[in-house]
N, C-alpha and C positions, 0 to 999 in steps of 0.2 A: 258333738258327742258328749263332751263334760255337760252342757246343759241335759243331755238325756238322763243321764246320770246323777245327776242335783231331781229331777226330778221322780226317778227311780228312788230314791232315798227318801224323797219330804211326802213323797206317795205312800211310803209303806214304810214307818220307824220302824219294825224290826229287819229293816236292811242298813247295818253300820254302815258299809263301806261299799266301793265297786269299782270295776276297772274293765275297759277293753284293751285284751293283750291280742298283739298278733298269733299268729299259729309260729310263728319264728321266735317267739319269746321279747317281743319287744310291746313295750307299755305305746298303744295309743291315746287312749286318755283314762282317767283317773278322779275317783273323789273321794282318797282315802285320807286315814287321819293324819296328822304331823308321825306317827311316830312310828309307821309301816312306810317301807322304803322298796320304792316301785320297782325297783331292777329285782329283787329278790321275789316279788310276789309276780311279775311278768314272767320270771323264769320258771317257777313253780308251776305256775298256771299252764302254762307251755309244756312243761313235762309230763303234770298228768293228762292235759286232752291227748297227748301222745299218747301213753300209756292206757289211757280208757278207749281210745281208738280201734286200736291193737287189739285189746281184750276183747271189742263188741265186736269183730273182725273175727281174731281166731276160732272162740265160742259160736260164733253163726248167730250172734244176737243184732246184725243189721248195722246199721248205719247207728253211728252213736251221737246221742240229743242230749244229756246232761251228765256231769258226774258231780256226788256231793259226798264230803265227810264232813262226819259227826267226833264231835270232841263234846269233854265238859262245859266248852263254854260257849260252846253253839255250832252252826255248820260252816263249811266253806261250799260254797256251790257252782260248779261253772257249768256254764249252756251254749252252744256253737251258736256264733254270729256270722250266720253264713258259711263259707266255706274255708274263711283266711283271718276267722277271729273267734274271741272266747270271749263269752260275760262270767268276771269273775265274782262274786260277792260275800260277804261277809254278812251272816246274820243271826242273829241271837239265839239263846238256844232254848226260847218257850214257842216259838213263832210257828202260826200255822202254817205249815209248808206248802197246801194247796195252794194257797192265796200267793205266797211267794214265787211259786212254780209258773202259776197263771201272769203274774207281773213282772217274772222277768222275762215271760217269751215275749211281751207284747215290748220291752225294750228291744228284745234281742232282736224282733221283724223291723224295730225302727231303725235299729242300728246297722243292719243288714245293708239299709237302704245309703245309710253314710259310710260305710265303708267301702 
């Protein structure tokens, strides 16, 4: 899974970082920088697919496929990895979002397969 993820990153620079967290909030693997601390960003990641779950739920907007926010200094984005994981990533904030969308589902079908 870390090599999926070395390779999600050296694929596409404006993906900083990335992680598979479980749907439990636990970090399966990771290729984030020294100075983001994986129990923090597994649990977050965890809380919102919660909560974006819920929301595409109650609203009757279907099964939910990605949630992303936008900051000043780029986006957060997570994409369901099947049904017992999240792709979390980290990416800048000029980045074509298509292209990013398009490259992390084609992780997230890899990943599907090793989780």
């Amino acid at each position: 899974m870390v090599d999926r993820l070395r390779d999600l990153a050296s694929g596409t620079p404006d993906i900083e970082a990335s992680a598979v967290v479980s749907i439990d909030g636990l970090i399966m693997a990771s290729a984030l920088p020294a100075g983001i601390e994986e129990d923090r960003v597994s649990a977050m990641s965890a809380a919102m697919l919660s909560l974006g779950e819920r929301i595409a739920t109650e609203l009757g907007r279907g099964q939910l496929d990605q949630v992303y926010i936008r900051g000043d200094s780029g986006y957060v984005i997570l994409m369901s990895v099947g049904e017992e994981a999240v792709l979390t990533t980290l990416v800048r904030e000029n980045a074509k979002l298509g292209l990013i969308f398009l490259d992390m589902k084609r992780a997230a079908d890899d990943l599907t397969k090793l989780v």
